[in-house]
C-alpha positions as CSV (number, residue, x, y, z in Angstrom):
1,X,2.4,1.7,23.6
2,X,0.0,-1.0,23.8
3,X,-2.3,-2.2,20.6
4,X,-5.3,-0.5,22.1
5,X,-3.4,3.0,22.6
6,X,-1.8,2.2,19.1
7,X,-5.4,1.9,17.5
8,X,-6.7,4.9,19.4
9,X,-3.8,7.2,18.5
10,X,-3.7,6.3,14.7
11,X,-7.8,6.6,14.2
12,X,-9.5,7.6,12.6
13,X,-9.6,5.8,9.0
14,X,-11.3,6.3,6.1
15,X,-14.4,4.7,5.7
16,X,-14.7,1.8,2.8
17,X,-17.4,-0.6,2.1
18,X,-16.7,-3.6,3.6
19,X,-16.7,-6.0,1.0
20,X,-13.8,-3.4,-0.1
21,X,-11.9,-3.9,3.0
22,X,-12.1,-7.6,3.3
23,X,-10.4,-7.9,-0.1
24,X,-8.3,-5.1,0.7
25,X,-7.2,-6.9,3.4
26,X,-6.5,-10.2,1.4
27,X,-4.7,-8.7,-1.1
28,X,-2.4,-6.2,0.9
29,X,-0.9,-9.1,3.4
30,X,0.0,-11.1,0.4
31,X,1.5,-8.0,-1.7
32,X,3.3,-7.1,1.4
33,X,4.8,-10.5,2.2
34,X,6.2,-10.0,-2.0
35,X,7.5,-7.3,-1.5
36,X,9.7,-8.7,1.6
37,X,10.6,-12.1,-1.0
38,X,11.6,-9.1,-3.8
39,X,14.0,-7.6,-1.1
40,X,15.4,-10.6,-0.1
41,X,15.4,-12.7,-3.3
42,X,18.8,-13.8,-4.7
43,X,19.4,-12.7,-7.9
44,X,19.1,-9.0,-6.6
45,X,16.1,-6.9,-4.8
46,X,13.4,-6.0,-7.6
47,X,12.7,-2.6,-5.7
48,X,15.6,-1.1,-6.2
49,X,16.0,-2.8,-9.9
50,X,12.0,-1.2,-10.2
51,X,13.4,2.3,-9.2
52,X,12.9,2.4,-5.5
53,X,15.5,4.4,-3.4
54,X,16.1,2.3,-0.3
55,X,16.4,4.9,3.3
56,X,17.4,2.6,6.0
57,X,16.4,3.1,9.9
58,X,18.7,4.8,12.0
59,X,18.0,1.8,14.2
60,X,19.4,-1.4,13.0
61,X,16.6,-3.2,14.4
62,X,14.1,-1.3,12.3
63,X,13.6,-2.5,8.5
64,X,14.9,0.0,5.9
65,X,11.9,2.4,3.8
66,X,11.4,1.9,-0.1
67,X,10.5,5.5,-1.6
68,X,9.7,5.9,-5.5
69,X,9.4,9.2,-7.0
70,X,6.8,9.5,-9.5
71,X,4.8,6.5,-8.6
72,X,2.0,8.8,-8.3
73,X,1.4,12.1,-10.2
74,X,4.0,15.1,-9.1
75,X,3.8,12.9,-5.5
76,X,5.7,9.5,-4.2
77,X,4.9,6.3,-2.3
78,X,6.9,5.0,0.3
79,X,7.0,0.9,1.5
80,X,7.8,-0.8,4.8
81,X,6.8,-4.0,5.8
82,X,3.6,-3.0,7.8
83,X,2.3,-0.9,5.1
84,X,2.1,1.9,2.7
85,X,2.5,6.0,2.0
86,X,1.1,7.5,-0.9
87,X,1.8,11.4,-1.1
88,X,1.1,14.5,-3.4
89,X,0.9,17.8,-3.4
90,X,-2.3,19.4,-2.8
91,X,-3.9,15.9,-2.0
92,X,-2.0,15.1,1.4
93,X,-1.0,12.2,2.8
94,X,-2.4,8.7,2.8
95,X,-1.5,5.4,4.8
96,X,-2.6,2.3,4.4
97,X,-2.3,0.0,6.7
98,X,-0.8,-4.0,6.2
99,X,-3.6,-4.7,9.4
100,X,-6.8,-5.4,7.5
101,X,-6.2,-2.6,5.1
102,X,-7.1,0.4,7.5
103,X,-6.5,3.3,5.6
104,X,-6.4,6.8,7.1
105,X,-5.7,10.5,5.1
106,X,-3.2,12.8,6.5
107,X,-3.2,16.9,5.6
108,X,0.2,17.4,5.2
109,X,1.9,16.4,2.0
110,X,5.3,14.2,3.0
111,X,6.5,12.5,0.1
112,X,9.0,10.6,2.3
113,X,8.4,10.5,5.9
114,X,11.0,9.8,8.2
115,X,9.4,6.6,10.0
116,X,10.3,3.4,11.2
117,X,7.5,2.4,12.7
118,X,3.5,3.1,12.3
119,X,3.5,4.9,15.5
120,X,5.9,7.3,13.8
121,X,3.7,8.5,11.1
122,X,1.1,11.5,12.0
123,X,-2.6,11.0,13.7
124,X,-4.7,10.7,10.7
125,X,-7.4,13.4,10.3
126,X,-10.9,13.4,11.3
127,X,-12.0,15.7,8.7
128,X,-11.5,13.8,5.7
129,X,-12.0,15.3,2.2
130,X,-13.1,12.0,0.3
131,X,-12.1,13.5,-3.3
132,X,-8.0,13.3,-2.0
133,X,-8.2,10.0,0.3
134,X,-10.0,7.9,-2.8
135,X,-7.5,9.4,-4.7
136,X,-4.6,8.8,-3.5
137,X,-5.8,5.4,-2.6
138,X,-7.0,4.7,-6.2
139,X,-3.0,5.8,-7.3
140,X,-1.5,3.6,-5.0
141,X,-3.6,0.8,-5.2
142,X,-3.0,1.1,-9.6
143,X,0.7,1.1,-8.7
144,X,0.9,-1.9,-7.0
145,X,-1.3,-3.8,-10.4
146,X,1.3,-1.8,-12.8
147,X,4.6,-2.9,-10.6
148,X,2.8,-6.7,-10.7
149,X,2.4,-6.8,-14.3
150,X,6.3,-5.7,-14.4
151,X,7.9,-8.4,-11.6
152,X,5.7,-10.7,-14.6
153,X,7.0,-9.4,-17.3
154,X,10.8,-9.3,-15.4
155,X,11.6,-12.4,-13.4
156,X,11.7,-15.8,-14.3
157,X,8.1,-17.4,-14.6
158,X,7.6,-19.3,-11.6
159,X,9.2,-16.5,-9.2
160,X,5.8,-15.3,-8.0
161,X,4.2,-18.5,-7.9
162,X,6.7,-20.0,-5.6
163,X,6.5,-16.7,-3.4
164,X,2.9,-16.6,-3.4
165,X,3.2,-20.2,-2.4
166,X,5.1,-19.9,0.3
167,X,3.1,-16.8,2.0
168,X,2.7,-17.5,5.9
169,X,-0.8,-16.5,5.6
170,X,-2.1,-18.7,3.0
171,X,-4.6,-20.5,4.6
172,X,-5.8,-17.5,6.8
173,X,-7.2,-15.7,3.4
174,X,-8.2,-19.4,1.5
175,X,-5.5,-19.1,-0.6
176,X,-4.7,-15.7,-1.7
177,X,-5.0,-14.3,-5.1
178,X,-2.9,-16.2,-7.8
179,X,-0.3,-14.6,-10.3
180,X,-2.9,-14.6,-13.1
181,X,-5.1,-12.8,-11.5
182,X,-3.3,-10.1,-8.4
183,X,-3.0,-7.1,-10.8
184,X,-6.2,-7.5,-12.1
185,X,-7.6,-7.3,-8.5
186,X,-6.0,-4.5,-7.4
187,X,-7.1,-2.6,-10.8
188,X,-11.2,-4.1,-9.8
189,X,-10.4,-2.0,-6.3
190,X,-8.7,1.1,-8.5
191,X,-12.4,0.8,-10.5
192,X,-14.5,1.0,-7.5
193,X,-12.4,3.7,-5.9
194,X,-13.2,5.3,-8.9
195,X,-17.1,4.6,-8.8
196,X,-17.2,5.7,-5.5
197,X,-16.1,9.2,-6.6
198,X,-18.1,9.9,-9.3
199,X,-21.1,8.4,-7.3
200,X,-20.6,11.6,-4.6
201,X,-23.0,14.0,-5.0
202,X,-21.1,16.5,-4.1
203,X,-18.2,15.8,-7.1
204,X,-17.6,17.5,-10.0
205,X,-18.0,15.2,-13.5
């Protein structure tokens, strides 16, 4: 399946402002690549010390899923290396994608789907109740700042540093976002997830 067909079959996404995405998009290519240096580093992979339940592909050439129970409220989240599932009952399904930080709601609640590949997941919705997808998105994005501010608190200081440092796409997003400041960001994108529920006219306060 070519990228075009890919594109077409996984729209559509959900819409987000797009100073939102383009720092989205920063932040989520560098907290994937730290995730891959927290599975590989030597003194033992920080998911599974954070909890995660590693579900390897039935392929070998596929990279194993990282699912965590609880990360969200009664729901779970699920990494690979080209992006993220956050789940819950009665909210659905969310994705988020490592490509520019395309995010797109799914109905069904899977708390840990069985794919190896995006192509795998489900066709994201059209109708898309904004009060779930901001959501979930708002829990994932506040798990990612809490598991930040624990991989600080955990590993020896200059850990992140040197894997921030050594991120292949550095120079594409001028530099990334440094250790001091990465869970701070993701809680600024949490906040305006948050505005941008409240601000609906059509939410409950």
């Amino acid at each position: 399946m070519g990228k075009t067909h890919l594109k077409k079959y996984l729209s559509p996404t959900v819409k987000l402002p797009a100073v939102l995405s383009r720092q989205g998009a920063a932040l989520i290519d560098q907290q994937m690549w730290c995730w891959g240096c927290d599975v590989r580093r030597a003194d033992g992979n920080l998911l599974l010390a954070y909890g995660c339940q590693q579900r390897p592909s039935p392929e070998p050439r596929y990279h194993s899923a990282y699912t965590l129970y609880g990360a969200v409220p009664a729901g779970a989240l699920t990494l690979w290396g080209w992006g993220v599932w956050v789940a819950a009952p009665e909210r659905g399904s969310l994705f988020i994608s490592r490509d520019r930080f395309r995010v797109r709601w799914i109905p069904q609640t899977d708390l840990a789907p069985e794919a190896w590949q995006e192509r795998d997941l489900p066709r994201g919705s059209a109708d898309i109740p904004s009060t779930d997808a901001l959501l979930l998105l708002r829990e994932a994005v506040l798990w990612i700042a809490v598991y930040e501010r624990w991989v600080a608190g955990t590993v020896e200081p200059n850990y992140r540093v040197s894997t921030i440092s050594a991120w292949t796409q550095r120079r594409r997003f001028k530099g990334g976002s440094s250790i001091e400041k990465v869970a701070d960001q993701w809680e600024e994108i949490a906040e305006t997830l948050t505005s941008m529920h409240f601000d609906r006219p059509d939410t409950e306060h």
